[in-house]
N, C-alpha and C positions, 0 to 999 in steps of 0.2 A: 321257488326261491326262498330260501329260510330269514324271515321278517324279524327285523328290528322294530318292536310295534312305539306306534308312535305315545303318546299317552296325553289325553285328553288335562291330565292335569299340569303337563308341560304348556299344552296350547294355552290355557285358562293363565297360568303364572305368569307367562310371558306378556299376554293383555292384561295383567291387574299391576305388569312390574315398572311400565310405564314411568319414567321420572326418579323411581326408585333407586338407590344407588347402594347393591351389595357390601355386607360387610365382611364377607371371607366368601372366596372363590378356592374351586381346586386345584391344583397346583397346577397356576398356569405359569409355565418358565420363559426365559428369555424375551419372550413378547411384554408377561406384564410386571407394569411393576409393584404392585402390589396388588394385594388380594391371592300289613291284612288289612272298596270304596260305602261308602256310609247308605246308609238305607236313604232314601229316597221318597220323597211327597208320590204317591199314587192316588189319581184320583179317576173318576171313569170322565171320558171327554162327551162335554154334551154335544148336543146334537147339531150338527149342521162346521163341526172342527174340520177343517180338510186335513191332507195331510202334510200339507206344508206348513200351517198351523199346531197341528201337532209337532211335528217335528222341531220348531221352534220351541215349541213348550217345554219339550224333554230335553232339546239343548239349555233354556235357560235356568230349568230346574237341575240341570248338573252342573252347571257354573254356581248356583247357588249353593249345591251341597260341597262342592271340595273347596270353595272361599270361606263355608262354616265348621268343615273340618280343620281346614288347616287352622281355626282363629282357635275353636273349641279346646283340640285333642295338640300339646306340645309334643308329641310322639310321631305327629301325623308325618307319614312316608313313604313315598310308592319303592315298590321292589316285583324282581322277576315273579311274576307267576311260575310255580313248584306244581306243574303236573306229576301225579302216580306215576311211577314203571309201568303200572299194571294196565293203564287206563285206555279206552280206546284212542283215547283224544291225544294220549301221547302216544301210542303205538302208531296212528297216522301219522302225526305230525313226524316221528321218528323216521317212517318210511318213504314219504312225501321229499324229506331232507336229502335222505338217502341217496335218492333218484336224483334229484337236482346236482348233488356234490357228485355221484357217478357218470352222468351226463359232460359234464364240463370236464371233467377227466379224457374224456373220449373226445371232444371237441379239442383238447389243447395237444392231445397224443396225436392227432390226426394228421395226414399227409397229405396239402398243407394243413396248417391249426386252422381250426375256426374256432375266433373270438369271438362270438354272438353272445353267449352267456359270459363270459368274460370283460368283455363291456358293459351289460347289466348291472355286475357286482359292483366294477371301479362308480360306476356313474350314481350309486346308492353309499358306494361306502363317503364318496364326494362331498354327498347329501347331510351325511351324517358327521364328517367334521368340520363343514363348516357350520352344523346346527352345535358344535359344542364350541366354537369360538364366543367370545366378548364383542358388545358393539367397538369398542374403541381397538381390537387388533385386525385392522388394516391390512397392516402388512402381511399378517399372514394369510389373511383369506387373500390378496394378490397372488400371493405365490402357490395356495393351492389352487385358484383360480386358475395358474398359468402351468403348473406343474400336468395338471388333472387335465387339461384342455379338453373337451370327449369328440372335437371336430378333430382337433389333432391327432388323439389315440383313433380314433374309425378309420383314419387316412391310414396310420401305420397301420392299422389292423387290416386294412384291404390289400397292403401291400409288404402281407407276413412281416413287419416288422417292429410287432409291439411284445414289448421287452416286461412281461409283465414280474419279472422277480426284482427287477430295478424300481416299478413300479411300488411292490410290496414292502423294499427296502423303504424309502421314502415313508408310504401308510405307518411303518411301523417310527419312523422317526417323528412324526408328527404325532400318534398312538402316546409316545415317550413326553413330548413335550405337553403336550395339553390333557393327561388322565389326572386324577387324582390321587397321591401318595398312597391310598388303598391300593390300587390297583398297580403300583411300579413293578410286583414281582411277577403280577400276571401277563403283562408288557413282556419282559424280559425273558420269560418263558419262551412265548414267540420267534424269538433269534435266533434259538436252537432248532426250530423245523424246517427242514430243506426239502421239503414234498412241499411241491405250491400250490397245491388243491388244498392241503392239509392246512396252510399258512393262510389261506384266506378266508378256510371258513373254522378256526382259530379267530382271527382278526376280527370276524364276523360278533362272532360269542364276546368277544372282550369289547368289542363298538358297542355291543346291547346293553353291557353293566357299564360304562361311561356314560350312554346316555341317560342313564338310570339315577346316576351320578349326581348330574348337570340337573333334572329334575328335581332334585332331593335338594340341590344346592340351590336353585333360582326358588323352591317353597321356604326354604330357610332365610333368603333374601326378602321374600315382597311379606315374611308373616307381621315383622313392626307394623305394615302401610297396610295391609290388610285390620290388623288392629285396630288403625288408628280410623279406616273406615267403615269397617263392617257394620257397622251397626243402620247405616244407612245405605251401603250398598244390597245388604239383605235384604233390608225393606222395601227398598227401590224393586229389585228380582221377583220379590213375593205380588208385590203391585202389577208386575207385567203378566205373572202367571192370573192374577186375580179377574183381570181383565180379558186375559182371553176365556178363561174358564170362571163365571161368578159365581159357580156353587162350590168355589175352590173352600169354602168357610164352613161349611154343612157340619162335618162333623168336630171342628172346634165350637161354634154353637151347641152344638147337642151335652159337648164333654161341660161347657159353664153351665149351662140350665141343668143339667144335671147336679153340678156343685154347689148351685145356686138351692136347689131343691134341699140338699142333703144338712146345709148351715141354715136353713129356714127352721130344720125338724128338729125337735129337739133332742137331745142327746141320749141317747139309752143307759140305766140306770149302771153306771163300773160297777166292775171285780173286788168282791171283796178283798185285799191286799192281804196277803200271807204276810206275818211278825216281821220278815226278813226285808219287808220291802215295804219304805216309809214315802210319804209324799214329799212334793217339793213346792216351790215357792212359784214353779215356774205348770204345776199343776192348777193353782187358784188362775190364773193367770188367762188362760182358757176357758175357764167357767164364768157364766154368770156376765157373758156380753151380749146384752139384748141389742146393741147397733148393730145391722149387718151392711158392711162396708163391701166396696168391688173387691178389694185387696184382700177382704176376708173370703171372698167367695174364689177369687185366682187363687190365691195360697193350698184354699182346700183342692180346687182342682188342681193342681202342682201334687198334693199328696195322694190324689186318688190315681195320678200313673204311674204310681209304686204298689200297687195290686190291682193292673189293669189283667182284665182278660181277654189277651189279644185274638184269641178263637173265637167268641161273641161280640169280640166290638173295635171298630172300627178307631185306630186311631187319630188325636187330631191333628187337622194338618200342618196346624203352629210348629209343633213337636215332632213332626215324625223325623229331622234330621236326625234328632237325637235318643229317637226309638232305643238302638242299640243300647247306647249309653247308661236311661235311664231302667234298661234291663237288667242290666250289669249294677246297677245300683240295689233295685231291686232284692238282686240276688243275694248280693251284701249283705243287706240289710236283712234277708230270713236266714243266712247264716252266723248272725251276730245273736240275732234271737234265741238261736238254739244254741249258742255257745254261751250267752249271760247267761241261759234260763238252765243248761246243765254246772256251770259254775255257783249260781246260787241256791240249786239243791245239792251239790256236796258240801258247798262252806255249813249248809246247817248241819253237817256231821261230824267238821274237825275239832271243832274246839275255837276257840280264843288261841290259843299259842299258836294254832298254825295259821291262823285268820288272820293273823298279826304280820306273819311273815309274807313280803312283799314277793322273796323269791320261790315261795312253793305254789304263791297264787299265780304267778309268773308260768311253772312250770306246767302248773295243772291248766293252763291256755291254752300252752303252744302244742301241750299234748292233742288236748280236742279241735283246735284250728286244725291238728295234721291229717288228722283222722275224719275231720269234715270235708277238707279237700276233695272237693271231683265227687262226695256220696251224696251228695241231697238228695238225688232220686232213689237212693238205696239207704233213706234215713232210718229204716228200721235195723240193715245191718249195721250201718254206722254206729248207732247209741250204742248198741248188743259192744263193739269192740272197745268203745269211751268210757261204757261202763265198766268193763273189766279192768281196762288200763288204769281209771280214777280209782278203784277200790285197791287197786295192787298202789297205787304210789301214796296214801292215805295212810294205809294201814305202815308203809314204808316208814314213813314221815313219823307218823305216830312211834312207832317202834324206835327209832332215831334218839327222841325227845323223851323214852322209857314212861311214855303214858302208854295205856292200858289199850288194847287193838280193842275194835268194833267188835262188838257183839253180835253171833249169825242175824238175830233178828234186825240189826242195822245194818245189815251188808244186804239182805233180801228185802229189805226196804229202802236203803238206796239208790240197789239196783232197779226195782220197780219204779222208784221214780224218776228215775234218768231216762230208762225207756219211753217212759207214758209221756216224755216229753216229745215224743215221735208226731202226736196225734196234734190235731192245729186249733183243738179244743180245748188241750190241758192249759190248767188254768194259772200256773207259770208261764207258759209257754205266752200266752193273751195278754198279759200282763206286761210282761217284757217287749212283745211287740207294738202296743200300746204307748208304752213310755220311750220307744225308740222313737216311734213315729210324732209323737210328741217335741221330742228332741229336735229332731228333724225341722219338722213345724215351728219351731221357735228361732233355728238357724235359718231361716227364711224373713222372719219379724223382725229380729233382736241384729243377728248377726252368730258366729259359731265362735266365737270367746266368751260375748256373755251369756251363750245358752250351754256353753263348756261348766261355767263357773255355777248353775244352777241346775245342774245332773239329775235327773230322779231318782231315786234309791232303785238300788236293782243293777243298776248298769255301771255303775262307776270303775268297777273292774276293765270293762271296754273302753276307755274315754280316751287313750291311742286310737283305735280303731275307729270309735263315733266321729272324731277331729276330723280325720281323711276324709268318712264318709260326707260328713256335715260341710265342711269345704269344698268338696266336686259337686257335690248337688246343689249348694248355695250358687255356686257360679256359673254353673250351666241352667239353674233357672233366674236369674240375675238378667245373662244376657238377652234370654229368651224373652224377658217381659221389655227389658229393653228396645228390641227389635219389634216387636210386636204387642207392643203395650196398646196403641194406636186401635189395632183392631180387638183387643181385649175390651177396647174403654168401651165401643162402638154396642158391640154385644152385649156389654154388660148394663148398659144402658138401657135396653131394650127390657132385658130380663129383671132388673132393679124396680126401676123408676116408672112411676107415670111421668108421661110428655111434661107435665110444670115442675115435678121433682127433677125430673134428669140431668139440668142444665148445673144446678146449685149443688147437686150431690156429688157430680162427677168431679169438680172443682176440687173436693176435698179431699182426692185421693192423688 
């Protein structure tokens, strides 16, 4: 039978919606009168977990993750799973369907019909509109209560006289009144089919994208109440996981004692700064702080899972909802590096008049953002095409403004240095990711306006692009410490302090 699957983030919405009261529904008429899942905490279960133990675990650990998606990620949305043409997974399920809707063809053709499978569908598609009604429409769940009867339809159906186009008429009239305006044309569509095998499993497909609907719309409902609780229902979630499993901490300990270690050492001697790239205010700033605070040892661990190596180590399990995330951040942030660090070796080639110009530094961006696009893994061909394209619009540029084109030896030395920025040694290339991570590090402290407003030289060209970045990572390590500050303090405690420091230190953070 071809499945309308249920979705575990419906069931979770509907127990957190509780009290809740929507602020736009889908267009539900006449009744009312108004109105790609996230990585996952893995830990190994110690010994002696049953499996009903387990099983709770991994249920409470996915209630915990799609109530931290949906607070995190304003995008967050369930939608149909998109199997391949090609895939096994869909060729079954393709064939499996097949059989089912051929089946039922043969039982309604038959002399007399048998409704066996034909009862099945009414009695799910049932199921499935009264899971897209409102608690407050009554009435209408009476009347498909009474419409739908399924002791009623078995009786007509024992006694050849269940009228199932009449039936479909109906599905499709309630289909009309309770979808959502997306969907009216796909409704409507339906009216036109007079094969009623065809109309039903039609009806079927359009039941799957409504409920899909109604999900999308009850997470858009409960996300204010969610907000306004997560912060302690997380914590609450995390405490049960903790409890059944106590080594649930193992490798958030390890990631602070590590951070711990790394702000104890002292700091290896910087990069000599090339002309082009001057310090900042928010450089001293950093330096030259012999107190080592918790916040300073959390903060630095906050920065070392932006060059985690998740093939050697174990992520912590504070963070792992937000693995994803902070990959995607990550990522950002090594293609920003290679886009400051090839922007401020071409400006050391144009001159003052084009340095000046806001739209050629503009254009020489969008050019390497496009061209960075999708090639990180193939940054060697990437630079090879950046560099061709920044010498061709330079020398453009220059020609434009009738000053004097680069000379071979500065076009083979441009180009040489654009490339060499490929290597994660080049000492542009260090530099800039230094001062980003820096940046970073401050929007964490300060806030990301006034670590906006004290930019390091080098980067200032990107400070669109730092914004975004410095305000997603600000907030998603914000909430983090929020929710889990508790067991940061606890750790960090351990890892800090001796027993008579611990109590007066912890205080001050």
């Amino acid at each position: 039978m071809p499945d309308v699957q249920k979705s575990d983030a419906q069931e979770e919405s509907t127990e957190a919606q509780s009290g809740a009261c929507p602020a736009a529904v889908p267009d539900q008429r006449q009744e009312s009168s108004s109105s790609g899942c996230p990585d996952q905490p893995v830990c190994s279960p110690p010994q002696g977990l049953s499996v009903t133990e387990l099983m709770e675990t991994v249920n409470g650990v996915s209630k915990m993750s799609i109530a931290h998606e949906i607070v995190v990620n304003q995008d967050f949305h369930m939608e149909e799973m998109a199997l391949s043409p090609d895939s096994l997974e869909s060729k079954i399920k393709e064939t499996m369907h097949n059989a089912f809707w051929d089946h039922l063809r043969e039982q309604l053709a038959a002399t007399p019909p048998d409704y066996t499978y034909a009862l099945q569908l009414l009695k799910e598609i049932k199921e499935i509109l009264l899971s897209l009604l409102l608690p407050r429409q009554s009435r209408l769940k009476s009347q498909i209560e009474e419409v739908m009867d399924m002791e009623l339809l078995k009786q007509e159906a024992d006694h050849g006289a269940l009228d199932v186009s009449h039936l479909s008429t109906y599905i499709l009239s309630m289909m009309t009144m309770l979808c959502a305006p997306i969907r009216d044309e796909e409704v409507q569509k339906l009216e036109s089919i007079s094969d009623p095998v065809q109309l039903l499993r039609e009806i079927f497909h359009v039941l799957g994208l409504m409920k899909m609907d109604m999900v999308n719309f009850t997470i858009q409902s409960i996300r204010p109440h969610l907000q306004e609780h997560s912060i302690q229902y997380e914590r609450a979630k995390f405490q049960e996981l903790l409890q059944r499993m106590p080594n649930f901490l193992d490798h958030t300990t390890k990631w602070l004692s590590q951070a711990a270690a790394e702000v104890m050492t002292p700091p290896p001697a910087p990069y000599d700064s090339p002309d082009q790239i001057t310090s900042s205010p928010a450089d001293e700033t950093m330096k030259d702080n012999s107190i080592i605070s918790p916040s300073m040892v959390l903060n630095q661990g906050y920065m070392n899972l932006l060059h985690w190596d998740s093939d050697n180590e174990e992520f912590p399990e504070t963070v792992m909802m937000d693995r994803t995330r902070l990959q995607e951040i990550q990522c950002q942030l090594n293609q920003l590096t290679i886009l400051a660090s090839v922007l401020l070796v071409a400006n050391s080639y144009c001159g003052p008049k084009l340095l000046s110009s806001p739209q050629f530094v503009d254009k020489l961006k969008q050019i390497i953002k496009v061209l960075l696009e999708g090639n990180q893994s193939r940054l060697d061909e990437a630079l090879l095409s950046i560099s061709d394209q920044v010498l061709q619009e330079i020398q453009q540029a220059l020609v434009d403004l009738n000053l004097p084109a680069l000379s071979k030896d500065n076009v083979a030395s441009l180009s040489g240095q654009i490339h060499s920025v490929a290597k994660e040694d080049n000492c542009v290339r260090s530099i800039i990711d230094q001062r980003i991570r820096l940046f970073l590090k401050c929007c964490l402290i300060r806030g990301v306006q006034p670590s906006l407003r004290e930019l390091p030289g080098g980067i200032t060209p990107i400070e669109e692009e730092l914004a975004e970045m410095g305000q997603r990572f600000a907030c998603l390590i914000h909430h983090n410490q929020q929710v889990f500050g508790p067991y940061y303090a606890g750790i960090l405690k351990k890892v800090l302090f001796s027993p008579q420091e611990s109590e007066a230190s912890m205080d001050s953070t």
